[in-house]
C-alpha positions as CSV (number, residue, x, y, z in Angstrom):
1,X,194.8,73.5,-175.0
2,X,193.5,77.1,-176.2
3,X,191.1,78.5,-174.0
4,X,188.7,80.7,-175.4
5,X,186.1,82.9,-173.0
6,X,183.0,83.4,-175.2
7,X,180.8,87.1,-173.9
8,X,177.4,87.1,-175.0
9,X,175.7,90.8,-174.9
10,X,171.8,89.0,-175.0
11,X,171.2,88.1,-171.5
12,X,167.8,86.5,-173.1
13,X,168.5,82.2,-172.9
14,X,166.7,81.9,-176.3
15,X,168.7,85.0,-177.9
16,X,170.0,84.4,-181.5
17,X,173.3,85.4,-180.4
18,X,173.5,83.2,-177.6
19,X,172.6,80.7,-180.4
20,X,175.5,81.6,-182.4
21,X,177.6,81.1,-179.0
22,X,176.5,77.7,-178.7
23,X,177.3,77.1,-182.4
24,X,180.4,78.4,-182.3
25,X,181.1,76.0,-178.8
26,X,180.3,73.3,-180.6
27,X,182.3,74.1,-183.6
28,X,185.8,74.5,-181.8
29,X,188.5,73.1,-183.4
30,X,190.7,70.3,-182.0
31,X,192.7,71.5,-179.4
32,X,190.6,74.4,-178.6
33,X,187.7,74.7,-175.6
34,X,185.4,77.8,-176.0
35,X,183.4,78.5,-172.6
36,X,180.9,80.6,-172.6
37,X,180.6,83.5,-169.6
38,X,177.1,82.7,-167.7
39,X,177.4,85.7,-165.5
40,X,177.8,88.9,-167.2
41,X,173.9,89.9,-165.5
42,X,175.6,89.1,-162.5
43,X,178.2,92.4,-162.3
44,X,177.1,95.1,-160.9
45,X,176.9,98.1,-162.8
46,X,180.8,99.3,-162.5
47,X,181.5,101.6,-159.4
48,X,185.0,102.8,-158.4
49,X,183.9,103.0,-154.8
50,X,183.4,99.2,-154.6
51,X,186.2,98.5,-156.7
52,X,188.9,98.3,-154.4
53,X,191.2,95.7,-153.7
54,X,190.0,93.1,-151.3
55,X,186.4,94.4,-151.3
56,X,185.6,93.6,-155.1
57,X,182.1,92.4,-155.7
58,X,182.7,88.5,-156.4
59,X,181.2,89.0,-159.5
60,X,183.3,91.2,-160.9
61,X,186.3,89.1,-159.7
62,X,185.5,86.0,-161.1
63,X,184.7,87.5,-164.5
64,X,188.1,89.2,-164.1
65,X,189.8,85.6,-163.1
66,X,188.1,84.2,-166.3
67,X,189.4,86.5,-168.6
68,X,192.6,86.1,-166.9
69,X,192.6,82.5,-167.7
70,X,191.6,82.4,-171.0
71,X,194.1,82.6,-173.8
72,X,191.2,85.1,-176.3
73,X,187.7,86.4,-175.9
74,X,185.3,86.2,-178.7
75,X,182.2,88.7,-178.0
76,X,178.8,87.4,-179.8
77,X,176.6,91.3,-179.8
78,X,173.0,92.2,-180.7
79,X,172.8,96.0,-181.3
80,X,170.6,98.1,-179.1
81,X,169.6,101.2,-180.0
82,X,172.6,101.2,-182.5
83,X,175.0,100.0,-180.3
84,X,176.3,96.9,-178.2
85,X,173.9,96.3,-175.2
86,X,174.7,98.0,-171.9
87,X,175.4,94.5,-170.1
88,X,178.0,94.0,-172.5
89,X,179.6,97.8,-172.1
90,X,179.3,97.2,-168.1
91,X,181.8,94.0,-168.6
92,X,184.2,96.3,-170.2
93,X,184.4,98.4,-167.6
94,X,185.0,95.7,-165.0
95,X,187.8,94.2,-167.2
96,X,189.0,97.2,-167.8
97,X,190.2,97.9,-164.4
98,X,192.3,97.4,-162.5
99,X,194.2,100.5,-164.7
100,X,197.3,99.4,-166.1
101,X,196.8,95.5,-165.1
102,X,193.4,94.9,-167.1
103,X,193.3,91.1,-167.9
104,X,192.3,91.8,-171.6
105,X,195.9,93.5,-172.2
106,X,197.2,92.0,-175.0
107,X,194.6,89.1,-175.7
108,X,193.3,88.6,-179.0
109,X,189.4,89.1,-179.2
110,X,187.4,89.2,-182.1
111,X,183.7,90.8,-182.0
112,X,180.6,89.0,-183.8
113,X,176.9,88.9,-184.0
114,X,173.4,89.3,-185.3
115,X,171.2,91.9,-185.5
116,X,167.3,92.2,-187.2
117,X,168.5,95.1,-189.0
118,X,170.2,95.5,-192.8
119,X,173.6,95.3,-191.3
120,X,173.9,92.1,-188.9
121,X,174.6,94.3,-185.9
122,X,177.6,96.0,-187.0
123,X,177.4,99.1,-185.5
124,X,177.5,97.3,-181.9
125,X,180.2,95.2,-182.9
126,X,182.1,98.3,-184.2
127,X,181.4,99.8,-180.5
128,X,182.2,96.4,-178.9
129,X,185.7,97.0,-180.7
130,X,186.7,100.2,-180.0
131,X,185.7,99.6,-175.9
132,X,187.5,96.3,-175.8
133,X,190.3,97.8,-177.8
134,X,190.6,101.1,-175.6
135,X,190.1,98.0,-172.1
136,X,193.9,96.8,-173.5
137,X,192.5,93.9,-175.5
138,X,194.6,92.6,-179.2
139,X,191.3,93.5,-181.6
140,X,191.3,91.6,-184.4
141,X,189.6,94.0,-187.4
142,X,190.1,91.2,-190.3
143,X,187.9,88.7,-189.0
144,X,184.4,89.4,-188.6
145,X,181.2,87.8,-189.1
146,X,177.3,90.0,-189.2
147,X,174.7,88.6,-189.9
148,X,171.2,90.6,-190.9
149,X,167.8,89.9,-190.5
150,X,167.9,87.5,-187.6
151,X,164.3,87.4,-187.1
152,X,163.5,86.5,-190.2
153,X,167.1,84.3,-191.1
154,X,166.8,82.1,-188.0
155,X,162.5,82.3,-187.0
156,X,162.6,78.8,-188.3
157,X,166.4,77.6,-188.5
158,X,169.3,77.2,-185.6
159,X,172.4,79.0,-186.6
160,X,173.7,75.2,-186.3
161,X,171.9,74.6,-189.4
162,X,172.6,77.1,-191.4
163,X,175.4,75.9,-193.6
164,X,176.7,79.6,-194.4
165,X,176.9,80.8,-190.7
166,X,179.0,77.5,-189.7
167,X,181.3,78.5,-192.9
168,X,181.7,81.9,-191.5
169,X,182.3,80.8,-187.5
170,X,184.3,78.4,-188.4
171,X,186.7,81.0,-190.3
172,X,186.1,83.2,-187.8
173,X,187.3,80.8,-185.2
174,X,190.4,79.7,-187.1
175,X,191.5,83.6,-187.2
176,X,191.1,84.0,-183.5
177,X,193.1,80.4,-182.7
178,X,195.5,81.6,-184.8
179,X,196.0,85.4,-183.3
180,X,196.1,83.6,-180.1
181,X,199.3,81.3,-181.5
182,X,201.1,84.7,-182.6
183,X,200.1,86.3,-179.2
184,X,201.5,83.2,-177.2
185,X,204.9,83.1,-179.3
């Protein structure tokens, strides 16, 4: 079984991109499980003083022992302000650490989203891959997926039912399963 850790940057329960999270759960192909994170508003904002072995806030160390077990990450991003939300920077910093022994070193992780603007978020998601890259983790640049005008796009549709975003997850999720076969080899 390929496990796949899904990070959504919209804390909000009725977000789009939590939407296209969902979709993308329910859209895994055989022999894969995505799970999506529910506590990324639960890390503190990082701190070196309190990250120190055997005083870690249990937060941060179960989101570091779920990236640990996973075999990729797929990140789901709105943009804020032209860039990925801060919860979502905050989680990079956790998994970042500990230096040199970061659990995203070497896992393949892929960066998608929706945004109101012309551009589907891209900006973020171009943030959300440099970060995660810089954190250790196996970016993968060739699959993507932005989608523009959410607000609009989605006001009366699911992503679920939206027979072009389901085309595009379910490539996207094929690339990621398949980096994550090359990584394992």
């Amino acid at each position: 079984m390929t496990t796949v850790l899904v990070l959504v940057g919209s804390l909000r329960s009725g977000s789009i991109n939590r939407q296209i999270a969902e979709t993308a759960v329910a859209l895994a192909p055989e022999g894969v499980e995505l799970s999506i994170y529910e506590g990324l508003g639960d890390l503190p904002f990082y701190n070196e003083d309190v990250d120190v072995e055997g005083s870690v806030p249990q937060g941060a160390a179960a989101f570091r022992a779920a990236i640990t077990a996973a075999d990729a990450v797929l990140v789901v991003t709105p943009e804020h302000n032209g860039t990925m939300p801060a919860v979502l920077k905050n989680a990079v910093d956790w998994a970042s650490r500990p230096y040199g022994a970061s659990p995203l070193t070497g896992k393949p992780l892929v960066a998608i989203g929706s945004a109101f603007g012309q551009y589907g978020g891209v900006w973020a998601q171009d943030d959300a891959r440099k970060s995660f890259g810089i954190a250790g983790a196996k970016v993968l640049t060739e699959v993507s997926l932005a989608i523009p005008g959410s607000v609009v796009r989605f006001a009366d549709t699911h992503p679920k039912d939206d027979a072009e975003v389901v085309e595009k997850l379910t490539v996207v999720l094929g690339g990621l399963v398949a980096a994550t076969t090359v990584a394992a080899a």
